[in-house]
C-alpha positions in Angstrom: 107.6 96.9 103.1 106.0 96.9 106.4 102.2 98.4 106.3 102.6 102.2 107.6 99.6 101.2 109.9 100.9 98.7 111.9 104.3 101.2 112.1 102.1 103.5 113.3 100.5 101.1 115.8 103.9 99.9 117.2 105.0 103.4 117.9 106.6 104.0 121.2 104.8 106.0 124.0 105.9 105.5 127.4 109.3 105.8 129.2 108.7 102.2 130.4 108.4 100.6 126.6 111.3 103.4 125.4 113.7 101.1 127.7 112.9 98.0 125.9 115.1 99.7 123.3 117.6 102.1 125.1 119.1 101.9 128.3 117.4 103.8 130.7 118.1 104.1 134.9 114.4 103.4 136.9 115.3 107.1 138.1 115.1 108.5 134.2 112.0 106.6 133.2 110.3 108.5 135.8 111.8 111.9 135.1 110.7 110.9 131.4 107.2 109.9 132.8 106.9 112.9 134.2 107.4 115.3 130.9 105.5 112.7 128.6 102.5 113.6 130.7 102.5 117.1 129.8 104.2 116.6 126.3 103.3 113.5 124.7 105.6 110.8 123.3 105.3 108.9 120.1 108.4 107.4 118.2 107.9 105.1 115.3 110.3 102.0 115.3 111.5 103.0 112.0 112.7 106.5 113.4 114.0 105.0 116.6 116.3 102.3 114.7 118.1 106.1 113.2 119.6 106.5 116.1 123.1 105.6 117.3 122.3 104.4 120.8 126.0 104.5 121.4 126.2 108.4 121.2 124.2 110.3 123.9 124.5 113.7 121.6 122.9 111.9 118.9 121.2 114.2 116.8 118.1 111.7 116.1 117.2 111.3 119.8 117.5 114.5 120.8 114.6 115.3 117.7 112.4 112.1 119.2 113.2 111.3 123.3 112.1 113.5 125.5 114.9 115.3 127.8 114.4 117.5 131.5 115.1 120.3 129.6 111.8 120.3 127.9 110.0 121.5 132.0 112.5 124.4 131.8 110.6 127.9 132.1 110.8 130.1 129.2 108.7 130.2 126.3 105.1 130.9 125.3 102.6 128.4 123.7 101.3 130.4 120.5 104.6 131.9 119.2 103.3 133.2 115.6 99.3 134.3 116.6 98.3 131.8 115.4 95.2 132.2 117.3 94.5 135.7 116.4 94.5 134.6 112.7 92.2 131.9 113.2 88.7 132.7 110.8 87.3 129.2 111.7 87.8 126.3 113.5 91.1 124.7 112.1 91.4 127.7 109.1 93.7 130.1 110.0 94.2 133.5 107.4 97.3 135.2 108.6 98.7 135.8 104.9 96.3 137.3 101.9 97.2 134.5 99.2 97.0 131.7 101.2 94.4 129.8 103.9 95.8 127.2 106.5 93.8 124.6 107.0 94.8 122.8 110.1 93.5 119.0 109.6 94.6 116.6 112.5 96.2 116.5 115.7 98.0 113.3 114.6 101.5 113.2 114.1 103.5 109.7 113.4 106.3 111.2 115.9 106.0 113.8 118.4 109.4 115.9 117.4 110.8 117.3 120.8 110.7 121.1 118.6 107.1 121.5 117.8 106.0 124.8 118.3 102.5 123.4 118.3 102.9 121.4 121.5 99.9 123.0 122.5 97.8 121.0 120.5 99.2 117.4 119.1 98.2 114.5 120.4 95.2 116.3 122.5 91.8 117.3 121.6 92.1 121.1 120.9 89.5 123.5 119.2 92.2 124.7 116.6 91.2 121.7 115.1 88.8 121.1 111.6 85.3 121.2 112.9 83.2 121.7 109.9 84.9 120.8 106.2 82.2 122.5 104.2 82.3 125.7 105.9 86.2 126.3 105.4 85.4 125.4 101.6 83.3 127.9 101.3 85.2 130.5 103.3 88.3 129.6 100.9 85.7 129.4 97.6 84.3 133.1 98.6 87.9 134.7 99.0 89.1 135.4 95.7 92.4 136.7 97.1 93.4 133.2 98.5 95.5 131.5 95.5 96.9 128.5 98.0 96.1 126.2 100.6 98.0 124.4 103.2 96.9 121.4 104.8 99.1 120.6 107.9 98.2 119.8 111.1 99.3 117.8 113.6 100.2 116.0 110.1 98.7 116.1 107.2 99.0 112.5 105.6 97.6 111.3 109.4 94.7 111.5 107.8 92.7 108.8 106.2 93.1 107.9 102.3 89.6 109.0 102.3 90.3 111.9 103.9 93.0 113.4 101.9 90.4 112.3 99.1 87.6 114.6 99.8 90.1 117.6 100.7 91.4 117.5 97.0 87.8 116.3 95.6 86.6 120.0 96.9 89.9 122.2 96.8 90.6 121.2 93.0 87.4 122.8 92.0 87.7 125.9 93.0 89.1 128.3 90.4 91.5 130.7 92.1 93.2 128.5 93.7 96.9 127.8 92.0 98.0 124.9 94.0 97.4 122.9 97.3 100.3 122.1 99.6 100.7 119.2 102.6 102.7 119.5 105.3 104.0 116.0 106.4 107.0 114.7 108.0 106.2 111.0 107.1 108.7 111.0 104.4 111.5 111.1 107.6 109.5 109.2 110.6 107.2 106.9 108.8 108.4 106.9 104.6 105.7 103.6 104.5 103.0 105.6 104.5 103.8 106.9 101.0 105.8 104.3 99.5 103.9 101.4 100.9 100.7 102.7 100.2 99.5 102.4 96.5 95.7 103.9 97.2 97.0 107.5 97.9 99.6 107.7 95.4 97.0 106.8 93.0 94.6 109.7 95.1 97.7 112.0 94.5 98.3 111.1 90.7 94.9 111.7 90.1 94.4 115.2 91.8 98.3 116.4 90.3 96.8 116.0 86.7 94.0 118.6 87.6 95.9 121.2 89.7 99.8 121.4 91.2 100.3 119.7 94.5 103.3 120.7 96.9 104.4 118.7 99.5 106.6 120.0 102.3 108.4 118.1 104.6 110.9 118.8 107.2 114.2 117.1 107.1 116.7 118.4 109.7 119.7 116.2 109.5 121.7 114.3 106.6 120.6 111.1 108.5 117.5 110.9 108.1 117.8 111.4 104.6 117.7 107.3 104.5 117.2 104.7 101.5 113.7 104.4 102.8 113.2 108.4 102.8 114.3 108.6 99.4 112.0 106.1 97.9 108.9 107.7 99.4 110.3 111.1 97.8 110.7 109.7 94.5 107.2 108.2 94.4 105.6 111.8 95.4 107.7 113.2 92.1 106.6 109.8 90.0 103.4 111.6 91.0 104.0 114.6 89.5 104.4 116.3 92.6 107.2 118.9 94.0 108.4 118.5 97.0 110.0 121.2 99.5 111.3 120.9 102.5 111.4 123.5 105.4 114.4 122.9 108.1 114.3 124.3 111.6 117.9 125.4 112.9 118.3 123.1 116.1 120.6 123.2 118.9 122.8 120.0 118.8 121.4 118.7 115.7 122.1 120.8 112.7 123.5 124.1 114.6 127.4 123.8 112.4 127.5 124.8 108.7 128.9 121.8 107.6 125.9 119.7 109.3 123.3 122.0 107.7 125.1 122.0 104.3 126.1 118.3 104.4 121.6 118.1 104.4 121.2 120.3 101.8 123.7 118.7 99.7 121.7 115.2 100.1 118.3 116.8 99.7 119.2 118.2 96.3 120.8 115.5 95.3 117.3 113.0 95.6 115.1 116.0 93.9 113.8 118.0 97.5 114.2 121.6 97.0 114.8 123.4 99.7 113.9 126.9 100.8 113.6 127.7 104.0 115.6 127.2 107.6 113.5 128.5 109.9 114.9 130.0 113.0 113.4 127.8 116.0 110.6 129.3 117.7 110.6 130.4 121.4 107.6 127.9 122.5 107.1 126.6 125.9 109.0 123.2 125.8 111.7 124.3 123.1 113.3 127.6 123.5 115.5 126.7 126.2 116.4 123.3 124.6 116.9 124.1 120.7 116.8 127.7 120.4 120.5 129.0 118.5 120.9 132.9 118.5 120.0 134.8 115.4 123.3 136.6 115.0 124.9 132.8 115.2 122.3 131.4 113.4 123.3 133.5 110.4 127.3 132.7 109.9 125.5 128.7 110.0 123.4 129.2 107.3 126.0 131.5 105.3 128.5 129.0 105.6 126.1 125.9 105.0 125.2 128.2 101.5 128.6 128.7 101.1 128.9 124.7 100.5 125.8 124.4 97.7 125.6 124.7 94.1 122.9 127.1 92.5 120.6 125.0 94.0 121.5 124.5 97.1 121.3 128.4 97.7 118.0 129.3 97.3 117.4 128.7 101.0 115.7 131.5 103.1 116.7 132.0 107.1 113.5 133.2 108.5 111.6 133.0 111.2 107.6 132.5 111.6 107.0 136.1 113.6 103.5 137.1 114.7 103.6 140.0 112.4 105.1 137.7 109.3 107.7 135.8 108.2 110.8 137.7 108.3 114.0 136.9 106.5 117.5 137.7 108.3 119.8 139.7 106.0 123.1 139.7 107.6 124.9 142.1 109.9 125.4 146.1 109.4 126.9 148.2 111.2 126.1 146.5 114.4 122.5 145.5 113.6 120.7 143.0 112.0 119.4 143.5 109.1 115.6 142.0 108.8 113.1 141.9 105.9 109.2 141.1 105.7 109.0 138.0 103.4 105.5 137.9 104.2 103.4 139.9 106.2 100.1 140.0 108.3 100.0 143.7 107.3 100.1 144.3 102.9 102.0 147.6 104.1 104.8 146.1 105.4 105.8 143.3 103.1 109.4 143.9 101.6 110.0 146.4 104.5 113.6 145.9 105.5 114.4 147.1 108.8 117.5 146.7 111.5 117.6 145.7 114.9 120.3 145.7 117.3 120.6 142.1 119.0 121.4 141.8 122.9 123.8 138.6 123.0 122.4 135.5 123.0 119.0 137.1 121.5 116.8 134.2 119.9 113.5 135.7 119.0 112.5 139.4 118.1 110.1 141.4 120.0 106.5 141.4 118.7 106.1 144.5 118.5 108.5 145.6 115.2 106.8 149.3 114.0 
């Protein structure tokens, strides 16, 4: 298998490389110039040969290419307060139980619906500054029982790296288990399979405490032969793996798309538990946003398809004040719980809202 670092090296940046491998007019390479400059580009080969270059609508390039939808107005860049619940430089503490530790900038691919567009691929103060103050901060907070290393991406980082953050997390008592957030299981699966060093890093740390990893599979095809064999080397490591799908416009907005992902996901040993509404951020809303009240009959039906399994998904979205699961429909309303919340007092709270049509997001202030 090809080393993951020279994928990595060959990915594609530019509008002018891009038409190497898709046809492209001179008048859409610089329309595509133009929003790379503000929202970076990076597509690995292995995620570019995915797509049918036949189909215009395919659900691969829209995740990867860029589109003039993305300079549409609308959106904000910090859609969850992030910010606000930042304790340190690259540690965030929005939830009691758990720290975020955000690692890199890095991604393998820049997906067109990251509601972090603020920050990948440029050099950002939410960033890790100082590793042996967030170890502390997470050793002296007794309440914290998890940690999540994302990012950017989390197995961006070096072998090394990854190393020392389990090296230091693994001691510390209260913590239950450690969780990465990585999508190189669908853009870059060489970086697990091919790479013998971290699986052995990742076998040794599993022994001592549990390691997650969640990924982010959105449609059945990237679920790939490739995909599957770095899946089952993470569970030949004694690791579970999760994934967390975002509800996309054009990609995986029908229930028989969605289900038809959940199927294959259970089906190689990925459990997964949440779709996650997309978030209104600058670059995204107006591009891949689907309507709560819509949004629900997609994920009911795509249930509808699943065995026992298959129906443990959550629909939520990532709200300043939590994360808040949609219920269904009542008597005109919404009906909204707090699956986790910034507030103690409010988690489990269930609460309606009548939606205005076409409503994608609720408003932040929910008291």
């Amino acid at each position: 298998m090809k080393d993951w670092k020279k994928e990595l090296k060959a990915c594609i940046r530019d509008a002018e490389e891009l038409g190497r491998y898709l046809p492209l007019t001179d008048e859409e390479k610089t329309t595509l110039s133009h929003i790379i400059d503000k929202y970076p580009m990076a597509i690995t080969p292995y995620y570019l040969s995915l797509i049918d270059k036949e189909n215009p609508d395919d659900p691969i390039r829209k995740m990867c290419i860029p589109t003039l939808d993305e300079s549409l107005f609308g959106g904000v860049e910090d859609t969850s307060g992030e910010g606000e619940n930042t304790v340190l430089p690259g540690l965030q503490h929005k939830y009691k139980q758990t720290a975020l530790i955000l690692s890199t900038n890095q991604c393998a691919m820049y997906c067109r619906h990251c509601f972090r567009k603020r920050m990948v691929g440029t050099d950002t103060d939410e960033i890790i500054r100082n590793f042996p103050d967030i170890v502390e901060y997470i050793a002296s907070h007794e309440e914290i029982t998890n940690v999540l290393i994302s990012g950017g991406d989390a197995f961006l980082n070096s072998n090394l790296v990854i190393w020392r953050y389990l090296d230091e997390l693994t001691k510390i008592d209260h913590l239950d288990f450690i969780r990465f957030g990585t999508r190189t299981p669908v853009v870059i699966p060489q970086r697990i399979s091919g790479d013998e060093e971290l699986l052995g890093i990742l076998s040794e740390f599993a022994a001592k405490k549990q390691i997650y990893v969640v990924t982010q599979f959105n449609h059945a095809s990237e679920v790939t032969d490739q995909a599957v064999g770095a899946i089952r080397a993470l569970l030949a490591c004694g690791i579970v793996v999760k994934n967390q799908t975002v509800l996309l416009r054009g990609v995986n907005d029908s229930s028989e798309v969605l289900g038809a992902l959940l199927k294959k996901l259970t089906a190689c040993g990925i459990v997964p538990y949440y779709v996650f509404q997309c978030r209104p951020a600058a670059g995204v809303k107006n591009l891949f946003q689907v309507p709560i009240s819509e949004g629900y009959e997609i994920v009911r039906g795509a249930k509808a398809l699943q065995n026992g399994q298959g129906k443990c998904i959550k629909y939520c979205m990532s709200h300043p004040q939590g994360k808040i699961e949609m219920l269904g429909p009542m008597d005109g309303s919404m009906l909204f719980q707090f699956h986790q919340a910034k507030d103690p007092a409010e988690l489990g709270r269930v609460f309606s809202v009548p939606l205005r049509t076409g409503q994608g997001w609720l408003d932040e202030n929910l008291t």
